[in-house]
C-alpha positions in Angstrom: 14.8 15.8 -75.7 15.7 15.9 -71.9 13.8 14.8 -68.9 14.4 17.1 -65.7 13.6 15.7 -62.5 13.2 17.9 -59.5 14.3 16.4 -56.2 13.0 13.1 -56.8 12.3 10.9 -54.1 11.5 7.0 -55.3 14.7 4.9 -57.1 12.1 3.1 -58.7 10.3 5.8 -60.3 13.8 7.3 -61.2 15.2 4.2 -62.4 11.8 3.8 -65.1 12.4 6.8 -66.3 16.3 6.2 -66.9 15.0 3.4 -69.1 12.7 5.2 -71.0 15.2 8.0 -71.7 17.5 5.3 -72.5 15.1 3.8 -75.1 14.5 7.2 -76.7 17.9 9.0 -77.1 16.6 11.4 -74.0 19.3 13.0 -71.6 18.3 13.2 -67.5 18.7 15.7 -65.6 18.8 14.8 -61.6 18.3 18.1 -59.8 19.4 17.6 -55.6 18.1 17.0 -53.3 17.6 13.2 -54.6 15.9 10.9 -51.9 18.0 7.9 -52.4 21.8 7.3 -53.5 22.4 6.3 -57.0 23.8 3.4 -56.4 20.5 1.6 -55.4 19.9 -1.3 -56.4 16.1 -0.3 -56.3 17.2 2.1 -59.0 19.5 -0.1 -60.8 17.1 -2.8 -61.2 13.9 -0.5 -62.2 16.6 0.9 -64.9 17.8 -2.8 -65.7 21.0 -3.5 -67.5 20.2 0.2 -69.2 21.0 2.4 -66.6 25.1 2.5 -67.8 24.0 3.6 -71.2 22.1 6.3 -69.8 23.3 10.4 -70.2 22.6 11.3 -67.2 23.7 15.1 -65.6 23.4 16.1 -61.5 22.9 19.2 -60.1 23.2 20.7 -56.6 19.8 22.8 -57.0 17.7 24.5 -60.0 19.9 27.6 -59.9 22.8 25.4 -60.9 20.6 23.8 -63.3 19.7 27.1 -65.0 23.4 28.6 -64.5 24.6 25.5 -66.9 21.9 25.4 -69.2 21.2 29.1 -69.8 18.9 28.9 -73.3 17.2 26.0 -72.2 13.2 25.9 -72.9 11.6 24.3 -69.7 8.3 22.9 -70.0 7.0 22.4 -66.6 5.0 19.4 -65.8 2.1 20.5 -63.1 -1.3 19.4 -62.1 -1.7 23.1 -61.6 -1.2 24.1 -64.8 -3.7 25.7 -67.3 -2.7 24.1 -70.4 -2.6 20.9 -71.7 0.8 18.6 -72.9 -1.0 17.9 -76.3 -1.7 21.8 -77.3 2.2 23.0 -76.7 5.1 22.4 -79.6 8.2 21.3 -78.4 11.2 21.3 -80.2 13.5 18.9 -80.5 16.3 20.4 -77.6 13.6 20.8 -75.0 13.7 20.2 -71.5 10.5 18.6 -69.8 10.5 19.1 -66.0 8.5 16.9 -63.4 9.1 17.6 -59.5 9.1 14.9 -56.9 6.8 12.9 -56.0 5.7 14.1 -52.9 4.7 17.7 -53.8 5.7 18.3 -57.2 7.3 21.2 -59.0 7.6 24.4 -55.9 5.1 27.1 -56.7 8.7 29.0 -56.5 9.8 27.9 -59.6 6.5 27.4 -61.0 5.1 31.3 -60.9 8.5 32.1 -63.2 7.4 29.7 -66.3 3.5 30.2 -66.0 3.3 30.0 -69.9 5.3 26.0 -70.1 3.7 25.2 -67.3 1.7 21.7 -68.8 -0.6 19.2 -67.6 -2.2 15.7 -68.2 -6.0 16.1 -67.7 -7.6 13.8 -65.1 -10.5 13.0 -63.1 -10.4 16.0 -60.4 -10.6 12.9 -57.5 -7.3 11.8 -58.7 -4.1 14.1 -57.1 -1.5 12.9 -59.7 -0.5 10.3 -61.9 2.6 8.5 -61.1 5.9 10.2 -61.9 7.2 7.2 -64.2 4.0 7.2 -66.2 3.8 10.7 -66.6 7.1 11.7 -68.1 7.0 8.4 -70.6 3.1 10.2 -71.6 4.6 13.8 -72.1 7.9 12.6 -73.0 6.4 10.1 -76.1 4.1 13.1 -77.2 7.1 15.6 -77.4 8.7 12.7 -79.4 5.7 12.3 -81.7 5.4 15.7 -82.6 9.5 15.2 -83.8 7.7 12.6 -86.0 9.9 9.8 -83.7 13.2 11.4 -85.1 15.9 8.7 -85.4 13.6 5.4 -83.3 12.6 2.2 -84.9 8.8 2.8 -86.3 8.7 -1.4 -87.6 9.1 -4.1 -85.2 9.6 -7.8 -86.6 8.7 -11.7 -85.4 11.3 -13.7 -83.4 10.0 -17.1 -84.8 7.4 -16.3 -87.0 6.6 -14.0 -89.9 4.1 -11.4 -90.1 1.3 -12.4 -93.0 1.4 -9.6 -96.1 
């Protein structure tokens, strides 16, 4: 899988999802503008000791983006989308796209993918959910619907042992 993020604004944000792309075998993709430099430690220490293990790709704007990955599938992640993450299949090499925190996804890009444009349903008094949370929820359905391909289903104890 691959997480796209679209101008994004908050090192923290950025960093929590580094981790979580890290703990699922998910590339980034950091589309510029960014609104911080990487070297952060805001970023660093939201992406802990993880952030060096992370594949992690730049790009000077979505047209670059597009120009280097030319057969990618982009699900867009809006709040004005009209379907919902859970009724969509992704495969396995798709790209899930959030934009920054501040305004999203532009309308722009959005008018061109109007059928993998996907949302998280919410109370219509809440604008949007924050960025971190929201690509670990559409991220860890897309990674369901792989059946968890290649991640640790069984946890065990430290000091004790579970009872059979």
């Amino acid at each position: 899988m691959n997480i796209i993020l679209h101008q994004p604004e908050i090192p923290a944000n950025t960093g929590n999802i580094g981790r979580t792309c890290v703990a699922t075998g998910t590339s980034l993709h950091l589309i510029e503008p960014l609104g911080f430099s990487l070297s952060e430690k805001n970023l660093k220490r939201a992406g802990m000791d993880y952030w060096e293990h992370l594949d992690v790709h730049r790009y000077m704007n979505f047209e670059e983006f597009k120009q280097m990955n030319p057969n990618a599938k982009i699900w867009m992640a809006t709040t004005k989308a009209k379907h919902v993450y859970t009724d969509v299949s992704f495969g396995p090499d798709d790209f899930i796209m959030f934009g920054k925190e501040s305004a999203g996804i532009p309308e722009e890009i959005l008018v061109d993918y109007e059928e993998t444009c996907i949302r998280i349903p919410m109370l219509p008094e809440i604008r949007s959910l924050n960025l971190s949370n929201s690509a670990a929820i559409v991220l860890y359905e897309a990674l369901r619907q792989q059946n968890f391909a290649q991640m640790q289903l069984e946890g065990e104890l430290h000091r004790l042992q579970w009872k059979e």
